[in-house]
C-alpha positions as CSV (number, residue, x, y, z in Angstrom):
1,X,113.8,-226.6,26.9
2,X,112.9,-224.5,23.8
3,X,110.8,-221.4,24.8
4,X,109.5,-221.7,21.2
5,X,108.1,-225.5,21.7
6,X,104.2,-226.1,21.6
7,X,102.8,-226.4,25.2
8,X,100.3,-229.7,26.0
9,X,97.0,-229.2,26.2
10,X,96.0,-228.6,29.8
11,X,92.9,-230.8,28.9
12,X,95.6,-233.8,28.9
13,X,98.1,-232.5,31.5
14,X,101.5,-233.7,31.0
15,X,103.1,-236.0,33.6
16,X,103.9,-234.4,36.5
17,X,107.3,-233.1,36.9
18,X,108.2,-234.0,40.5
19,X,107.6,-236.5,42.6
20,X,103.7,-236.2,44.5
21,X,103.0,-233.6,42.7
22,X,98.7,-234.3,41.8
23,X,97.1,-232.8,38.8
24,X,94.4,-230.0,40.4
25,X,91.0,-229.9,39.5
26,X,91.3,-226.5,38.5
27,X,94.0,-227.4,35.5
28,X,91.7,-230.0,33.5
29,X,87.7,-228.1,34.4
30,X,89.8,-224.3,32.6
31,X,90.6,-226.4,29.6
32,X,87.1,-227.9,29.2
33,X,85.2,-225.0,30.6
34,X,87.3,-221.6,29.8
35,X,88.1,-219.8,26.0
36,X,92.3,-220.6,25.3
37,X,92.6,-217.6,22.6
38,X,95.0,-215.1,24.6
39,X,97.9,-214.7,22.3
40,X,101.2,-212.9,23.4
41,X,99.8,-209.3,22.6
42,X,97.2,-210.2,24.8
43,X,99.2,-211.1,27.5
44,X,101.7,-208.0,26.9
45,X,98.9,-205.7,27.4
46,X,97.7,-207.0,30.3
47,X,101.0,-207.4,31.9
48,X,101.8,-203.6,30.9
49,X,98.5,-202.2,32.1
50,X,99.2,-204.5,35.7
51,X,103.0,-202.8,35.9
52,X,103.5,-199.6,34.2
53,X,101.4,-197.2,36.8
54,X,103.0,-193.2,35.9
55,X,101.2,-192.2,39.1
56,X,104.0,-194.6,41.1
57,X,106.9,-193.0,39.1
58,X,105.0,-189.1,40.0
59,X,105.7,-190.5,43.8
60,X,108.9,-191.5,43.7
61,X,110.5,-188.2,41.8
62,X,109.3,-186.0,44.3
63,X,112.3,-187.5,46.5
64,X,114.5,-185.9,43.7
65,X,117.2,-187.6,42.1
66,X,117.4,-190.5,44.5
67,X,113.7,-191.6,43.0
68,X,115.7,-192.8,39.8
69,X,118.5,-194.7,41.8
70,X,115.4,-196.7,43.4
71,X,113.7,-196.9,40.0
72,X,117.0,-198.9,39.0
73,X,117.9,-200.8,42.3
74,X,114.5,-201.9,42.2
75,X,114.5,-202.7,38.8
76,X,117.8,-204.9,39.3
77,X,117.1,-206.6,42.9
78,X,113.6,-207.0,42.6
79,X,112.0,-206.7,38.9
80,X,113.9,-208.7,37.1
81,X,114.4,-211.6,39.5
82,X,110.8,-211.5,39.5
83,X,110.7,-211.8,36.0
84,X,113.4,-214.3,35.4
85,X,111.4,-216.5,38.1
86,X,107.9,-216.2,36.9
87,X,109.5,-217.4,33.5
88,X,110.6,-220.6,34.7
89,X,107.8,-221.0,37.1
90,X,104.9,-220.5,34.3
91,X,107.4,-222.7,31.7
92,X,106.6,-225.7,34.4
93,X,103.4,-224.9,35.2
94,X,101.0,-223.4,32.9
95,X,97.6,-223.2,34.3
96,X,95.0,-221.4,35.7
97,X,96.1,-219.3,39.2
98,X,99.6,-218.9,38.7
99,X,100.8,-218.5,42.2
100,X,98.2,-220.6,43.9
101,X,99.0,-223.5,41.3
102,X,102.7,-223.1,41.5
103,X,102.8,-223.3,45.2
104,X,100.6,-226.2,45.3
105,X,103.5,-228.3,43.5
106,X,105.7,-227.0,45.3
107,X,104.7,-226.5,49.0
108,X,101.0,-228.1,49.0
109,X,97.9,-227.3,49.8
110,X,98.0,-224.9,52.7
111,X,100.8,-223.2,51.7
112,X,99.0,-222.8,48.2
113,X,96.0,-221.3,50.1
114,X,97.5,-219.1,52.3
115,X,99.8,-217.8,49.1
116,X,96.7,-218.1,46.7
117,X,94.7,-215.5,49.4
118,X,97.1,-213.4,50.0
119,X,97.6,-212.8,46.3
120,X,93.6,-212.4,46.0
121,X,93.4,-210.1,49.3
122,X,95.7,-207.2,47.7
123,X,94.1,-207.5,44.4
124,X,90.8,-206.5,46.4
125,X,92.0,-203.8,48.1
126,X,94.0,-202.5,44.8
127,X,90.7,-202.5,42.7
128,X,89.8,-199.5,44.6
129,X,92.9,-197.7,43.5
130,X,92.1,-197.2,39.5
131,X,89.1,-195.4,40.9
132,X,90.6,-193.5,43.1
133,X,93.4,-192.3,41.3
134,X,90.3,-190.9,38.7
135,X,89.0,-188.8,41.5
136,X,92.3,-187.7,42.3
137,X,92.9,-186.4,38.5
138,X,89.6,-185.0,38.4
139,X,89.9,-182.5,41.5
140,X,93.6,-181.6,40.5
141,X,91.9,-180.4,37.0
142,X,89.4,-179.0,39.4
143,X,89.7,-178.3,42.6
144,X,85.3,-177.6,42.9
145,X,84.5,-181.1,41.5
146,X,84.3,-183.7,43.7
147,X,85.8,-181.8,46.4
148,X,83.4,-183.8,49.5
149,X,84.4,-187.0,50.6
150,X,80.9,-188.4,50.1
151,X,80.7,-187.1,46.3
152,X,84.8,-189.1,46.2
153,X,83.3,-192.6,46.9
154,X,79.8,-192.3,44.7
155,X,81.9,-191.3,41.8
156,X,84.5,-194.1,43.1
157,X,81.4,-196.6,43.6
158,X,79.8,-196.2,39.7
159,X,83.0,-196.6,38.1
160,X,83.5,-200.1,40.5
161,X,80.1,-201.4,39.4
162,X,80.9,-200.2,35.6
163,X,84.1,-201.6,36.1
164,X,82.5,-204.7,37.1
165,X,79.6,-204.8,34.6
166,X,82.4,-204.6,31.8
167,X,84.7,-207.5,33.6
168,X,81.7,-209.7,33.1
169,X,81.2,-209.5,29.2
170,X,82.5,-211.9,26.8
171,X,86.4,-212.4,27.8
172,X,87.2,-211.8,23.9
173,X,85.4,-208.3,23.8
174,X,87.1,-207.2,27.2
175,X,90.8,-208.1,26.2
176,X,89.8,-206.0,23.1
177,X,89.2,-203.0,25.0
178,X,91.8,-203.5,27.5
179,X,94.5,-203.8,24.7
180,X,92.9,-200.8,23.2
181,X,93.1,-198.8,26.6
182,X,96.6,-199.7,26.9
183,X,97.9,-199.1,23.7
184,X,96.1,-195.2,24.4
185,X,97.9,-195.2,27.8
186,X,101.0,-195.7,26.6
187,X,101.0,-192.4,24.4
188,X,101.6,-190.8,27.4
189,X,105.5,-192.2,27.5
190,X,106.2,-190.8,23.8
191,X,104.6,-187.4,24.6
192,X,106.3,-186.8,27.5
193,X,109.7,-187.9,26.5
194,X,109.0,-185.2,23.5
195,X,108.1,-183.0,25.5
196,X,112.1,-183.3,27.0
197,X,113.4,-183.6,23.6
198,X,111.3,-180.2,22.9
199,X,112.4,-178.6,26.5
200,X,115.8,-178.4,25.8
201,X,115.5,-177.7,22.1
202,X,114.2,-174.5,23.3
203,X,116.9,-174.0,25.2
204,X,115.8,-174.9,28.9
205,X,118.0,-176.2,31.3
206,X,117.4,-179.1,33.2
207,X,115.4,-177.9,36.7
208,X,117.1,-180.7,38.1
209,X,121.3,-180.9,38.4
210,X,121.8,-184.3,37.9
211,X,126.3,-183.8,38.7
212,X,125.9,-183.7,42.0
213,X,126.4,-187.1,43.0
214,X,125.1,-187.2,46.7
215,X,121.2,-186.8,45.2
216,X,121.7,-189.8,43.9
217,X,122.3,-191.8,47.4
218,X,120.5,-194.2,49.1
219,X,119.8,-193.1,52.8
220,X,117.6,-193.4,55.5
221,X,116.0,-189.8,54.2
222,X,114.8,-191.7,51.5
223,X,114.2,-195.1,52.2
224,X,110.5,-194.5,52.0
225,X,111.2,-194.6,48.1
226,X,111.8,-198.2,47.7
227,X,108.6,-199.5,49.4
228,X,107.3,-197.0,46.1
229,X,109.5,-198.8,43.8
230,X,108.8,-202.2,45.0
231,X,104.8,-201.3,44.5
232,X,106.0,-200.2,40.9
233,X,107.2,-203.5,40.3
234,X,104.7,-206.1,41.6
235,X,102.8,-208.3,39.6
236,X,105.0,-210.1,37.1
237,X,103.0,-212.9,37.8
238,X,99.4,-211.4,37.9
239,X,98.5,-212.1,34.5
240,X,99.5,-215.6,34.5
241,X,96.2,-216.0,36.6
242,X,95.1,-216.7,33.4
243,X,97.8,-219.2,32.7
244,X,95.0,-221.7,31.3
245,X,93.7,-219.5,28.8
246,X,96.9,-218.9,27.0
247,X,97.2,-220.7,23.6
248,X,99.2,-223.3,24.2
249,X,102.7,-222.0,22.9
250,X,106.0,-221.0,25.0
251,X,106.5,-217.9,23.4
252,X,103.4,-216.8,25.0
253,X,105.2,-216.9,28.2
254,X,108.7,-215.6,27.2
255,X,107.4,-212.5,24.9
256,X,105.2,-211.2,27.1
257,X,107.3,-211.3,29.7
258,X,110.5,-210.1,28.1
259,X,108.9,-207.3,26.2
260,X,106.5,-206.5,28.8
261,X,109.0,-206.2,31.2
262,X,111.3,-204.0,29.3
263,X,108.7,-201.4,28.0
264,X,107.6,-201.3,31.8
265,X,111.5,-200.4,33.4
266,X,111.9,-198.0,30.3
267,X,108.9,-196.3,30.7
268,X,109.3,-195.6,34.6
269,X,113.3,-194.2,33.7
270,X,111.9,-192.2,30.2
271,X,108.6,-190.2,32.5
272,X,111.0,-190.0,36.0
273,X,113.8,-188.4,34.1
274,X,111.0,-186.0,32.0
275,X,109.7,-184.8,35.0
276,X,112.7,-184.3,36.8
277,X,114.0,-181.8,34.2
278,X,111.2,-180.3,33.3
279,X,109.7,-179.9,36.7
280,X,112.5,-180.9,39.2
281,X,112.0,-179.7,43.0
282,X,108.5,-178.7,41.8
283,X,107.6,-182.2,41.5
284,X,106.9,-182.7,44.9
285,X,104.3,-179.9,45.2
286,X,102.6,-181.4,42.1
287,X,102.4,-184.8,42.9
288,X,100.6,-187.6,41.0
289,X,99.6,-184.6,38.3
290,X,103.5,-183.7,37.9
291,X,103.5,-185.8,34.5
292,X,100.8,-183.6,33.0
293,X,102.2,-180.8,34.2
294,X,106.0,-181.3,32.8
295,X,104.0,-181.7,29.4
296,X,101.8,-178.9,29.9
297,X,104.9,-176.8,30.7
298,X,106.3,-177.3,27.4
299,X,103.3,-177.8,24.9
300,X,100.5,-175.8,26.7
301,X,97.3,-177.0,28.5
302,X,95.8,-178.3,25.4
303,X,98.5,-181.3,25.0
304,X,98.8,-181.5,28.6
305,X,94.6,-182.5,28.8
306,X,95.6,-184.9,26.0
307,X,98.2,-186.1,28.0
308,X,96.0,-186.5,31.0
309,X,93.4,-188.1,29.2
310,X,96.0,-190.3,28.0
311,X,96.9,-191.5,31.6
312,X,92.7,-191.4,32.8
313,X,92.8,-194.6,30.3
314,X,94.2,-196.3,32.4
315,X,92.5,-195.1,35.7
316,X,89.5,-196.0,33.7
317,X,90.0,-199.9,32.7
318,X,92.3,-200.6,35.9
319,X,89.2,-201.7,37.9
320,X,87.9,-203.9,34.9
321,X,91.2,-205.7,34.7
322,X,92.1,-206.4,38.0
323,X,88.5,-207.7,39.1
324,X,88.3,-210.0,35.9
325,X,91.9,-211.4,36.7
326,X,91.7,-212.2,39.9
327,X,88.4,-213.6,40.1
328,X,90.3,-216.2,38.8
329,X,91.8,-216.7,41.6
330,X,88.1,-217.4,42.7
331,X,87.4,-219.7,40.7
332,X,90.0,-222.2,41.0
333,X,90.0,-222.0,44.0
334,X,86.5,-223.3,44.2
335,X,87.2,-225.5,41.8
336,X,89.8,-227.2,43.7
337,X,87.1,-227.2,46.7
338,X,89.5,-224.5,48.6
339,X,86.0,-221.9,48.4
340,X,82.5,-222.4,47.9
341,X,81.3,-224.3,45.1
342,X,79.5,-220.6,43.8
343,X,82.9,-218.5,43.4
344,X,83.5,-221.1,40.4
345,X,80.2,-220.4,38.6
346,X,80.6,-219.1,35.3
347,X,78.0,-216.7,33.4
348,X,76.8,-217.5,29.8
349,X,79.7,-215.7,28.4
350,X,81.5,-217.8,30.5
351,X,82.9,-215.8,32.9
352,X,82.8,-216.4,36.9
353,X,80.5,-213.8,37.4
354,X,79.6,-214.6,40.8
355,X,83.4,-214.1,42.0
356,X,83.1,-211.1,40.0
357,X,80.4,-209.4,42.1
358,X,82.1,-210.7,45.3
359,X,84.4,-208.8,44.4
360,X,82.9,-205.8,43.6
361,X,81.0,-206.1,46.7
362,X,83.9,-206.0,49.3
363,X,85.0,-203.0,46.8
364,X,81.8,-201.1,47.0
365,X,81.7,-201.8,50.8
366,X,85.6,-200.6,51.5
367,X,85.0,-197.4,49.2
368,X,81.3,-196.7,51.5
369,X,82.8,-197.4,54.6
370,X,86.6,-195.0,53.7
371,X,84.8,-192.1,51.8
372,X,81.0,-191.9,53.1
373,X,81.1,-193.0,56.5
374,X,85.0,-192.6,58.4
375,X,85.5,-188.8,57.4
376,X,82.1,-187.6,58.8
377,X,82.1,-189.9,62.1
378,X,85.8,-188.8,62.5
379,X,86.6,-186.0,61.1
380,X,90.0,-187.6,60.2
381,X,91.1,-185.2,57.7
382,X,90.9,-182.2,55.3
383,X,88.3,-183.3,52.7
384,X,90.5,-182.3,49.9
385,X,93.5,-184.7,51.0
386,X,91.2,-187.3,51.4
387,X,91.7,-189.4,48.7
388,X,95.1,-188.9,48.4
389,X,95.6,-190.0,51.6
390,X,93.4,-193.0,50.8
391,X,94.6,-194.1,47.8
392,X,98.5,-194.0,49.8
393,X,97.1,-196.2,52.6
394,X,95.1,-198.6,50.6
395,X,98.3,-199.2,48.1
396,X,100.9,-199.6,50.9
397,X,98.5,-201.9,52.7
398,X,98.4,-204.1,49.6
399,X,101.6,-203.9,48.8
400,X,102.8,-205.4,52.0
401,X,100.4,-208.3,51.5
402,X,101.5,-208.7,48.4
403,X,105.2,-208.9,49.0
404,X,104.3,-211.6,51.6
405,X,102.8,-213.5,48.8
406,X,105.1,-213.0,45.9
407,X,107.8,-214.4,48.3
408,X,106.4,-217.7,47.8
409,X,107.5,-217.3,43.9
410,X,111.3,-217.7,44.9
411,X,110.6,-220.1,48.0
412,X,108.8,-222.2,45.5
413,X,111.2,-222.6,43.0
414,X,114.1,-223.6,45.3
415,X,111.6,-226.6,46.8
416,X,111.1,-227.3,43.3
417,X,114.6,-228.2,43.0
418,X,115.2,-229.7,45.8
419,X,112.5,-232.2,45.5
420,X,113.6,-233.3,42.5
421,X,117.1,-232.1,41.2
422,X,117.2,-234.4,37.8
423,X,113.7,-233.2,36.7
424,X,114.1,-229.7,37.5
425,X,117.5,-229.5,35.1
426,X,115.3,-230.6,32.2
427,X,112.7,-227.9,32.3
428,X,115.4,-225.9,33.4
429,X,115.6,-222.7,31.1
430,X,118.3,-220.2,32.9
431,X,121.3,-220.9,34.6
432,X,121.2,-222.5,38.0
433,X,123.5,-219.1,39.1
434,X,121.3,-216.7,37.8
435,X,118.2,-218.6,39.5
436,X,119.6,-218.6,42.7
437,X,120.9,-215.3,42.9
438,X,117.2,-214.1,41.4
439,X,115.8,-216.0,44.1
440,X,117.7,-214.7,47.0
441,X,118.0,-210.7,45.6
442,X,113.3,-211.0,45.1
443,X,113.5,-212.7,49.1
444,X,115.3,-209.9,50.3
445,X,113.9,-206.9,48.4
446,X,110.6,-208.0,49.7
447,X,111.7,-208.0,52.9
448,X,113.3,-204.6,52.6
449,X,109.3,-203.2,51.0
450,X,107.8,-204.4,53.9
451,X,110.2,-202.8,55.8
452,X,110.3,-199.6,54.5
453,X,106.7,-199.5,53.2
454,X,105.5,-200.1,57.0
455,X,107.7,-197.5,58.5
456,X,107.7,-194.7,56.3
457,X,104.8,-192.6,55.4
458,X,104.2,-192.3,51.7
459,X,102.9,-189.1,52.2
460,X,103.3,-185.8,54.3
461,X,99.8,-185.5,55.1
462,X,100.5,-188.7,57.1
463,X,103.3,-189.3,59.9
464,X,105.8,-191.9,60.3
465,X,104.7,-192.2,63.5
466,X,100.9,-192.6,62.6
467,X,101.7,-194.5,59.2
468,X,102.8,-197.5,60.8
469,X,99.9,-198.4,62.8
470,X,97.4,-197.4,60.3
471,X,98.9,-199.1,57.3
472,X,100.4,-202.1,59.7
473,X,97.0,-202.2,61.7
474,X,94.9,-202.2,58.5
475,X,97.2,-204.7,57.4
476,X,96.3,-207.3,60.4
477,X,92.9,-206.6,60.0
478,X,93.1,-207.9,56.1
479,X,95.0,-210.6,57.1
480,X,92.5,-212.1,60.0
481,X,89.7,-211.3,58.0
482,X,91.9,-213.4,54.9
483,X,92.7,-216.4,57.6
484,X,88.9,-216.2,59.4
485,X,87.6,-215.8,56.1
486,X,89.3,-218.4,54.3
487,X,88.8,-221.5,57.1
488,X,85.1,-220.6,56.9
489,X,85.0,-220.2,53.2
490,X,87.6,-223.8,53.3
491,X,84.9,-225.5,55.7
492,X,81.9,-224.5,53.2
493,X,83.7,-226.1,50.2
494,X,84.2,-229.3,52.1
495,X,80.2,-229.5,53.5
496,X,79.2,-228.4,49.9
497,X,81.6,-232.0,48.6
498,X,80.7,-233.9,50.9
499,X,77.0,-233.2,50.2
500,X,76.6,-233.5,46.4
501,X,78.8,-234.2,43.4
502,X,80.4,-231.0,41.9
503,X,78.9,-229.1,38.8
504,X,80.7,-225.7,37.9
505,X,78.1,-224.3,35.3
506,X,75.5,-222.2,35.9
């Protein structure tokens, strides 16, 4: 199959490619109902701003030298199988919901559901994280701002609802902004790997000695690291949520993808090598500021507020991009009568505005309940760490419910095959080797992140020994509320059909 080849309309869905495989609702209502104008810059930008966090690379070089072997064993064993997967996946099945629709060829209905949910869940809880990785930023420039848990989650809280007010505008207008936000963003890789060009053209050595070869191991000392790296690397297959807006061209798919891809792994190896140099064992006492700092070390704090304004762009539009994605989810899935006929409404700019606020809701009420409520009835912690220590529980949380789901990527391409071995050879576009060992190397390495991400603390403010049952206990909790949740929200969309013939406008 050429990569190059025009796409059919979604509004006239090709043939199915295996046997008892159904068309979903979901794939001809986006065509009729939703713009198709994102083009393969589009899609770049999005999949950039979904993957390239500098925060996640801040975390993972404060284990030293070690952080860039996991930036590259994860890159190798989990990243680009993910890639390589998503590719083929989205290539067969180009429409609306990604991993929800390619697990409904594959495995069916339930499967796609619990997949589908568990794909939404994280997203929820990671909509938080843009916000509070602003609050973060803002009380390591000053330590008096912001410094009460209370004032955290109000300044966390407006930039939800302005987050959320934005994700509702006119799709067109939005991508604008977000492929303006990321293309600012991005500065901050060029300035900092000048800033290591300039560091040792004035003669500095590197903080960091990079000879001496057992840094660079893999141990249980370190093992934390990878459930960092595997965070790092999620979401290939995030901004094919919006599969059926795409224009309907392969390259769409395979650019965004490729390129995306490599700008991501480079970026993580050119700012975790800056700061290692610059900064080296002071890393660790920096934390997720160490990337301004290495540039403020070598340029002043002038270009290092540049730098960090460079990086708040993308704490800034992270909220707007991950509600407006998955939302999606929403809406297909009401749609395909999974949710409530209401999560599929769409706005007069044609947006599904109603899963939007949903969203935003459970947000606002996670952020109220963490930041306003928890540290005065408890007393848990220091005010100060309190959002660090947040923003660490919240990610690791959604990162094991999101390894869970992006499982179902390789576990739905081998049942692809297997259903159908003649059909899956002509949509075929890597070799069958390649597939399977990108198959089994994602399985594993998301078995190893939930592994290591439940029982090592991502933090030292937090214990290993209270880590686990606070990030594997919130974790539970997610997941009944998801399964609860998602029968009653399952049983609603069945009364609603039974009871009246479907209309998805507002």
């Amino acid at each position: 199959m050429r990569m190059d080849a025009p796409m059919e309309s979604s509004a006239s869905p090709r043939k199915p490619i295996l046997p008892g495989m159904r068309i979903l609702p979901s794939e001809l209502y986006t065509a009729k109902a939703l713009p198709m104008f994102l083009g393969k810059y589009d899609m770049t930008a999005t999949y950039i701003i979904m993957l390239f966090n500098i925060t996640i690379a801040a975390q993972i070089v404060a284990g030293g030298t070690a952080g860039i072997s996991y930036l590259i064993i994860g890159g190798l064993a989990f990243f680009f199988p993910c890639a390589i997967v998503t590719t083929q996946l989205a290539a067969m099945f180009p429409h609306e919901g990604a991993l929800y629709n390619w697990t409904h060829k594959a495995l069916g209905g339930y499967w796609s559901f619990f997949s589908g949910f568990c794909a939404w869940l994280s997203g929820a809880l990671i909509i938080t994280a843009g916000p509070n990785l602003m609050v973060a930023y803002i009380q390591a420039m000053n330590p008096h701002w912001l410094s009460e848990p209370w004032q955290q989650g109000v300044a966390m809280i407006a930039f939800l609802i302005f987050g959320s007010f934005l994700a509702r505008q006119r799709f067109r207008m939005v991508q604008y902004i977000v492929n303006g936000m990321t293309a600012i963003y991005l500065l901050s890789i060029p300035l900092i790997g000048i800033s290591l060009v300039v560091w040792f053209l004035k003669g500095h050595p590197s903080a960091t000695n990079f000879g001496n070869l057992s840094d660079w191991a893999v141990s249980p000392a370190n093992f934390v690291l990878f459930g960092s790296a595997t965070f790092a690397y999620l979401s290939t297959e995030v901004p094919l949520i919006l599969g059926g807006e795409m224009k309907r061209e392969r390259k769409v798919i395979s650019f965004h993808l490729f390129w995306g891809t490599l700008v991501v792994f480079v970026s993580y190896l050119i700012a975790a090598f800056a700061m290692l140099i610059i900064e080296g064992p002071n890393s660790a006492n920096l934390g997720l500021f160490t990337p301004v700092a290495a540039v403020e070390a070598v340029f002043g704090k002038f270009v290092g507020n540049i730098e960090a304004i460079f990086i708040m762009c993308y704490f800034f539009i992270i909220p707007t991009t991950f509600n407006y994605i998955f939302s999606r989810l929403l809406f297909a899935g009401a749609v395909d009568q999974h949710l409530p006929i209401g999560l599929g409404k769409l706005n007069k700019n044609r947006v599904p505005a109603r899963a939007i606020n949903f969203q935003t809701i459970l947000a606002v009420a996670f952020v109220a309940l963490a930041f306003i409520v928890l540290p005065y009835a408890t007393r848990i912690s220091r005010p100060a760490d309190f959002a660090l220590e947040a923003y660490n529980v919240v990610t690791a949380a959604a990162t094991l419910i999101w390894a869970i789901s992006v499982s179902f990527m390789f576990i739905d391409v081998v049942f692809c095959y297997i259903r159908d071995k003649q059909g899956f050879q002509k949509v075929r576009l890597f070799p069958m080797p390649l597939l399977w060992i990108s198959c089994l190397l994602g399985t594993l390495s998301c078995g190893a992140g939930i592994v290591t991400t439940l029982g090592y603390s991502w933090t030292p403010l937090i214990s290993n020994g209270q880590w686990w049952y606070i990030v594997g206990g919130l974790t539970i909790i997610c997941l009944i509320i998801a399964a609860v949740g998602g029968m009653l929200a399952n049983s609603e969309a069945r009364w609603e059909g039974d009871k009246r013939e479907i209309g998805f406008d507002s």
